[in-house]
C-alpha positions as CSV (number, residue, x, y, z in Angstrom):
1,X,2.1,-5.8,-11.1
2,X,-0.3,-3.0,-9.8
3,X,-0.8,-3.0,-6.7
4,X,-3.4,-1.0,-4.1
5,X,-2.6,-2.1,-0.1
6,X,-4.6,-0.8,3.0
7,X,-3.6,-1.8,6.3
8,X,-5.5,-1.3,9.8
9,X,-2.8,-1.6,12.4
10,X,-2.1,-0.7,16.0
11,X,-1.7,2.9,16.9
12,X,1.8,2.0,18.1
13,X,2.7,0.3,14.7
14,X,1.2,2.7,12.3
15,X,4.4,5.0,11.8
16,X,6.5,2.3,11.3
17,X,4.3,0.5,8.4
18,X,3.9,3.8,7.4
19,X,7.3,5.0,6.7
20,X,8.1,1.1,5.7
21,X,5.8,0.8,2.8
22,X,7.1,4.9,1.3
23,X,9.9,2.5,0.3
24,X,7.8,0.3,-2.0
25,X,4.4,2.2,-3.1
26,X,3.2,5.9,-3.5
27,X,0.6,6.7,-0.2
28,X,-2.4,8.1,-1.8
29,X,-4.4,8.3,1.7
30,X,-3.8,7.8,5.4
31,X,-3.8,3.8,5.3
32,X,-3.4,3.2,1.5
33,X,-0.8,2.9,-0.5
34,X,-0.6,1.8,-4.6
35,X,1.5,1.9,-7.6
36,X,3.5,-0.9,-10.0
37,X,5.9,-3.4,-8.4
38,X,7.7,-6.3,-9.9
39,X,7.0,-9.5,-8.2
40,X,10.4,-10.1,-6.3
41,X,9.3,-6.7,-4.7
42,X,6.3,-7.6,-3.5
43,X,7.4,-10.9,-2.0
44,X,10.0,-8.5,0.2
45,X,7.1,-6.1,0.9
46,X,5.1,-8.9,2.2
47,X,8.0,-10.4,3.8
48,X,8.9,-6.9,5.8
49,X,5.4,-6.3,6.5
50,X,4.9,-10.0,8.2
51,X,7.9,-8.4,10.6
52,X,6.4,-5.5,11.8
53,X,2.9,-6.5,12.1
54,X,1.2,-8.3,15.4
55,X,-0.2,-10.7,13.2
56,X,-2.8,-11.9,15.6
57,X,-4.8,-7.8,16.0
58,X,-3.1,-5.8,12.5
59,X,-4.5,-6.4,9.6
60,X,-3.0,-5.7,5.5
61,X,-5.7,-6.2,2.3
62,X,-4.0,-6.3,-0.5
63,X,-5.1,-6.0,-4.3
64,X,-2.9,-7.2,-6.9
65,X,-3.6,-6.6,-10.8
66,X,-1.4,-7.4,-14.0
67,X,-1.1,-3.6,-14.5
68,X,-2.8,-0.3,-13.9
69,X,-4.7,-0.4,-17.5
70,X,-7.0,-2.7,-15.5
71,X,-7.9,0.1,-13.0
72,X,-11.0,2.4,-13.4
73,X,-9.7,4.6,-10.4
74,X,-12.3,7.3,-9.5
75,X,-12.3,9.7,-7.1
76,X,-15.4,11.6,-4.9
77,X,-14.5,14.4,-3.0
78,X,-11.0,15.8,-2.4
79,X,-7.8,13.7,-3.3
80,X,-5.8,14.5,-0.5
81,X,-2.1,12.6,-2.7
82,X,-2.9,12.4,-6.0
83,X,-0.9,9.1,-7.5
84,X,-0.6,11.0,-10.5
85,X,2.0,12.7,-9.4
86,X,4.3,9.7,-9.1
87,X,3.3,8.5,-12.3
């Protein structure tokens, strides 16, 4: 599955979910990460996130789609890391 996550953590979490979630997706900006995962992935991205958040003040959106044909990714402006170059 495709997958595009933004989180809006606690300064004193943010490295950590940072450099936890390199391990599963390509970051394309700051907060955002996307690219293809199977499913039993996911459940231990979700599952490691859950760990590292406060749940009660962080906060993780995720968007999940059947694959990245069903993206119309556009772009204003400068892409600071292009997710082409993972792909």
């Amino acid at each position: 599955m495709y997958l595009i996550v933004v989180y809006d953590v606690g300064v004193e979490r943010v490295g950590k979910i940072c450099r936890f979630m390199k391990g599963y997706l390509p970051r394309v900006q700051n907060s955002v990460f996307e690219g293809d995962l199977p499913e039993s992935k996911f459940q231990a991205m979700k599952v490691g996130l859950a760990k590292r958040m406060d749940l009660s003040v962080d906060s993780v959106l995720i968007w999940a789609l059947r694959d990245s044909h069903w993206v119309d990714r556009q772009v204003m402006g400068d892409e600071k890391l292009p997710v082409s170059q993972f792909f």
